[in-house]
Every structure is written in structure tokens, then in C-alpha cells.
C-alpha positions as CSV (number, residue, x, y, z in Angstrom):
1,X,0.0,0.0,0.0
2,X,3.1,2.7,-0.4
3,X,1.6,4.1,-3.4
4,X,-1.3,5.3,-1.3
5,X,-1.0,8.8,-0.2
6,X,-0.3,9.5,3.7
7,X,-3.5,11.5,3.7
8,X,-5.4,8.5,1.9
9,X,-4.3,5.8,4.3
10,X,-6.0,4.3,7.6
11,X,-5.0,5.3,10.8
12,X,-6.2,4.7,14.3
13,X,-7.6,8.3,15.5
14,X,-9.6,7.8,12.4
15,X,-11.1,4.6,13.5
16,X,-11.7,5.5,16.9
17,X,-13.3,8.7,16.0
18,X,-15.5,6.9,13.4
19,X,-16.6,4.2,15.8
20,X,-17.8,6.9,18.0
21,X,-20.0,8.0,15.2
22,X,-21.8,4.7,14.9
23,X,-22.0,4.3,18.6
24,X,-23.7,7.8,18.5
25,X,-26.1,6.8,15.5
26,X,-26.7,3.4,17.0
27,X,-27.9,5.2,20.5
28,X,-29.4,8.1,18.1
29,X,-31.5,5.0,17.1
30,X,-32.3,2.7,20.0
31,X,-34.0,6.5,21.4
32,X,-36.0,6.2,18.6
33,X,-36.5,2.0,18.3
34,X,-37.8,2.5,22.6
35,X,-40.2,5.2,21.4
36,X,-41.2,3.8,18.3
37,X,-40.9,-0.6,18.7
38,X,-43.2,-1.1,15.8
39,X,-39.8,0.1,13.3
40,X,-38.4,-2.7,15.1
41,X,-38.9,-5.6,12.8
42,X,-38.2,-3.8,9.5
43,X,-35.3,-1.9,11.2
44,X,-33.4,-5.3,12.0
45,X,-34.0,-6.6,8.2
46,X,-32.6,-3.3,6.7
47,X,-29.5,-3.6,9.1
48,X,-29.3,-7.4,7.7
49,X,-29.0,-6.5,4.2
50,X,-26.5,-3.6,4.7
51,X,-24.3,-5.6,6.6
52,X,-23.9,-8.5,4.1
53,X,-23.4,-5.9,1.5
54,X,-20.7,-4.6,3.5
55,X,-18.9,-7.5,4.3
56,X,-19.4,-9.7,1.2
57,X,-19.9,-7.1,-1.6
58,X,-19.0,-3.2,-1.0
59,X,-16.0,-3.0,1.9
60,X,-15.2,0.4,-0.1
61,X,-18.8,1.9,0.8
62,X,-18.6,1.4,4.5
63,X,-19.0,4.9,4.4
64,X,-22.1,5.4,3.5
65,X,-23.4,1.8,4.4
66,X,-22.3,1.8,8.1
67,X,-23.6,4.8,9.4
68,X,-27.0,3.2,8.4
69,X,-26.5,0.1,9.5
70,X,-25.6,1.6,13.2
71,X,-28.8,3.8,13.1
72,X,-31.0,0.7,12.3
73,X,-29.6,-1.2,14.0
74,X,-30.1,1.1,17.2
75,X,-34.0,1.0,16.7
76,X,-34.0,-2.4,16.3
77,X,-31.9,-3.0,19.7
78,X,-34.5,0.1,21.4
79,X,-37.4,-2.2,20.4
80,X,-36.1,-5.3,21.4
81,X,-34.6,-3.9,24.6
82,X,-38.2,-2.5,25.7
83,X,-39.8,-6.0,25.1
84,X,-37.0,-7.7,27.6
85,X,-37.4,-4.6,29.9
86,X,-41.2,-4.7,30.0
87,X,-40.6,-8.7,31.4
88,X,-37.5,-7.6,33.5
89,X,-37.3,-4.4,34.7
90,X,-33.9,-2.9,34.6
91,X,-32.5,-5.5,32.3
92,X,-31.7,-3.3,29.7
93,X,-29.1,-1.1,31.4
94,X,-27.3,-4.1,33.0
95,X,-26.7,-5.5,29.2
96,X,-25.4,-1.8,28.6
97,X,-23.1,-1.6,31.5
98,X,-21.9,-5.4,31.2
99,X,-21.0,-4.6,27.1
100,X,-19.0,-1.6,27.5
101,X,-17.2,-3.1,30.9
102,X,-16.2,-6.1,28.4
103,X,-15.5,-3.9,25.9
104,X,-13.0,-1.9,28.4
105,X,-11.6,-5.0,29.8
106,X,-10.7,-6.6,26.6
107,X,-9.8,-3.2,24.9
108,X,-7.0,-3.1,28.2
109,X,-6.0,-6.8,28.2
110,X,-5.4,-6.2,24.3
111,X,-3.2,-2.9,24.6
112,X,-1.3,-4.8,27.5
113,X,-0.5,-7.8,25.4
114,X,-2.1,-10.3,28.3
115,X,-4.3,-11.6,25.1
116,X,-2.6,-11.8,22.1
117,X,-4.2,-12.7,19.0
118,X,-2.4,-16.1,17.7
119,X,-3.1,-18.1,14.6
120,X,-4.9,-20.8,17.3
121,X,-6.5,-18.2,19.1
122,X,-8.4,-17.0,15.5
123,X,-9.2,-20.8,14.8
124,X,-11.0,-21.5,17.2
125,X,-13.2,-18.2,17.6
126,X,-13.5,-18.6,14.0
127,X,-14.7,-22.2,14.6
128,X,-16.7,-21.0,17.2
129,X,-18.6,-18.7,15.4
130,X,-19.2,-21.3,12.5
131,X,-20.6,-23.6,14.9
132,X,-22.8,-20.9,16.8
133,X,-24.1,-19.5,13.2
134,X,-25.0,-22.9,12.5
135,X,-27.0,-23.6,15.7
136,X,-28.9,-20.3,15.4
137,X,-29.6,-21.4,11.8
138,X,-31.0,-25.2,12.8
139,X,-33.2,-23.2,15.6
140,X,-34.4,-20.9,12.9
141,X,-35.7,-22.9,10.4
142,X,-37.2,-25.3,13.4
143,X,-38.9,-22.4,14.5
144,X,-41.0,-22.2,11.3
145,X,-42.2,-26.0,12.2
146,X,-43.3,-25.1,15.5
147,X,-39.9,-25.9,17.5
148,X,-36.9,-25.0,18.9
149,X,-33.7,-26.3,20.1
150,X,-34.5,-26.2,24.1
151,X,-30.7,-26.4,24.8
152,X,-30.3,-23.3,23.7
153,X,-33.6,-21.5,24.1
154,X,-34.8,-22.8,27.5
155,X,-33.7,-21.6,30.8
156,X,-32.4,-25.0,32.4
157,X,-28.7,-24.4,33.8
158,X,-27.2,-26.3,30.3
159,X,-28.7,-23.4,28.4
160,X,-27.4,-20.5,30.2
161,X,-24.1,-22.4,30.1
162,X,-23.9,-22.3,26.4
163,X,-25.5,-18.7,26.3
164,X,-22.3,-17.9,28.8
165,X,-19.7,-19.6,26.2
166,X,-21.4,-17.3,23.6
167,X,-21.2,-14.5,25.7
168,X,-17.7,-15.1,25.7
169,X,-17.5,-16.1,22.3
170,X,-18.5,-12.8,21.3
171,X,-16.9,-11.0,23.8
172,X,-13.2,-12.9,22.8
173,X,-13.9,-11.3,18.9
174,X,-13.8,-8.0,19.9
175,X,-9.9,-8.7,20.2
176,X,-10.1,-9.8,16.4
177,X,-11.7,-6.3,15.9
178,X,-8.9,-4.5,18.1
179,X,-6.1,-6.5,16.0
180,X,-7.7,-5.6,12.4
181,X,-7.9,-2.1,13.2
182,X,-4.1,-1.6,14.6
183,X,-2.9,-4.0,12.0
184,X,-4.7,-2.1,9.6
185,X,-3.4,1.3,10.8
186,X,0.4,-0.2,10.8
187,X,-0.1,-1.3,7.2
188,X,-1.3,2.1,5.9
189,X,-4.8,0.3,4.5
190,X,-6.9,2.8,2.0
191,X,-9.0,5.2,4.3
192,X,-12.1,3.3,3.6
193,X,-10.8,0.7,6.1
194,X,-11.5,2.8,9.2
195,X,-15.2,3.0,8.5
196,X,-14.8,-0.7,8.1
197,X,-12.9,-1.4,10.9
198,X,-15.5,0.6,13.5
199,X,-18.7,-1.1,11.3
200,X,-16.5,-4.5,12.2
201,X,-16.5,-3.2,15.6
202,X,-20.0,-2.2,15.7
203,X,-21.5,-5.8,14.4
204,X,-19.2,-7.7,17.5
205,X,-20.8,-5.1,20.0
206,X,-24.3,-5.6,18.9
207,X,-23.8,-9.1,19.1
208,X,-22.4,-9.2,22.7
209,X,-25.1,-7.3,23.8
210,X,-28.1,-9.4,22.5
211,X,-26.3,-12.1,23.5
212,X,-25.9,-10.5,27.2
213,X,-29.6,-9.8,26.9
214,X,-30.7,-13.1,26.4
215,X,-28.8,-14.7,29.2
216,X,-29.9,-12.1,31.9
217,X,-33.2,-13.0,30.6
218,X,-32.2,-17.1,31.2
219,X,-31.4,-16.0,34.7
220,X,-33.5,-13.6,35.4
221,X,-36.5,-16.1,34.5
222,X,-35.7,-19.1,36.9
């Protein structure tokens, strides 16, 4: 990338300062999503399709298609958090406070080098993942037959042990995110990375906290 110019190339303020833009939009939103949960539904499909077109077809446009899919997002995770809320009060802003501590923690065990991201280490939250995707997946589709995978949907104590693995499945990526946004930096990437980096960011955080959600819930419930 050293034919890039200096002022073209990714660089860590700039990713910072753009993942404080989609935490801003994505708040902007879940205001809105709380107020207004009927946008939830259509909200979380639009979100859907902007992030595959971000990761699998148009990295370049993270620009304009991240922003977005932070706002959407944000009413979708408003709406959703009201429904949890309205079963357990003061659920919502537990998820909240237990996200951004991980966030914190991780973000400080990274820049301290206690967790380093090995080749292994990537394997197996890659692998992870896989197998989680797939799970949801099976559950999905189940779902449209009138069932569910009660491992992972009940509240027995197996269930909130697997939700807690995925909690910390989730949680562990965030270093993946950290790494791809230094790495990037280091490397001198085209400045569309940084917008791709925070929306990278953005999708792990969103995912820790529905994740965190639904095993409060698991708890909260027995």
C-alpha cells in the first residue's frame, strides 16, 4: 500500500473517531426504536442487508453503508430492549453496563499484550462462530415448524451455560476487531478501512449485547 498517499491511508484516530460515530447513531437509534418498537422488525432486516453488503460485496462503501446500519440497528436494539425490559425491569441497562465493561476489559488486556491474537486463538473463535451461526440457523428454520432447540432456548442451567460460552464467544472477537484495526493502521490500508474497521466493531458489539440480553433473561426467569 506505499503508493497510497499519507492522507489516503488508515489510521487509528480515524477509527476511533469513526466508531464513535456509529456508537452515536446506534444510541441516536435505539431513542428512537424504545419510542417507536413497531420500526423494530423492519429496522433489523434493513440492518441485515447492509451488513452482508458490507462484508461480502462493498468493503469500499462502508461509508455510506455503516452509518445506516448503526442507526437501524439502534432501533432495532431500542425495540427489542423494551420488550425484555417490559418482562425484566432494569435489564436493559445491565446488558449496557456489562457490554462496555467487556469492551473496556478486553480493549485493556489487548493494549497490554495479556491476550494476544495467535493463529490458534483465530481458529478457534472462528470455529466457534461457525458452529454458533450454524446452531442459530438449525433453531431458525425449526422455528418455522413449531420448534426450537430447548438447549439453547430454555432456561435450564445447560442453556445459560452455552448462552455464557457465547457470551464469551462474542466477547473474545472483539480482540479480532482491536487487532484488524491496529494491524490495519500499521499497514497504511486505503482510508475506507476505518469505516470498516469501527462497522466490524460495531457488528461484535451488537452481538455481545443481545447475547448478554438473552442470558440475563435465562437467569433472570428461573
Amino acid at each position: 500500500y506505499g503508493d497510497i498517499p499519507i492522507s489516503e491511508r488508515m489510521t487509528l484516530d480515524g477509527a476511533v473517531n469513526k466508531t464513535g460515530i456509529l456508537l452515536s447513531l446506534c444510541f441516536g437509534g435505539a431513542f428512537i426504536g424504545w419510542n417507536i418498537p413497531q420500526l423494530m422488525l423492519p429496522a433489523m432486516l434493513i440492518g441485515f442487508v447492509l451488513a452482508m453488503v458490507t462484508i461480502f460485496r462493498r468493503p469500499e462503501k462502508a461509508g455510506s453503508t455503516a452509518p445506516l446500519y448503526a442507526l437501524s440497528q439502534g432501533i432495532f436494539l431500542g425495540g427489542i430492549s423494551l420488550v425484555f425490559e417490559s418482562q425484566y425491569p432494569g435489564i436493559a441497562i445491565q446488558a449496557l453496563a456489562l457490554t462496555f465493561g467487556i469492551l473496556t476489559s478486553l480493549l485493556f488486556c489487548y493494549k497490554s499484550g495479556l491476550i494476544l491474537p495467535t493463529q490458534n486463538f483465530r481458529l478457534m473463535l472462528v470455529s466457534a462462530i461457525s458452529g454458533i451461526f450454524l446452531l442459530y440457523l438449525v433453531n431458525f428454520i425449526m422455528s418455522f415448524f413449531g420448534s426450537t432447540l430447548s438447549f439453547i432456548t430454555s432456561n435450564s442451567p445447560m442453556s445459560i451455560g452455552i448462552s455464557l460460552f457465547i457470551v464469551g464467544v462474542a466477547a473474545f472477537s472483539l480482540v479480532l476487531d482491536f487487532d484488524f484495526i491496529e494491524e490495519g493502521a500499521e499497514k497504511g490500508l486505503p482510508k475506507y478501512m476505518e469505516w470498516y474497521g469501527a462497522f466490524s466493531l460495531m457488528v461484535t458489539l451488537i452481538w455481545l449485547y443481545l447475547e448478554i440480553l438473552r442470558l440475563l433473561a435465562k437467569i433472570r426467569s428461573r
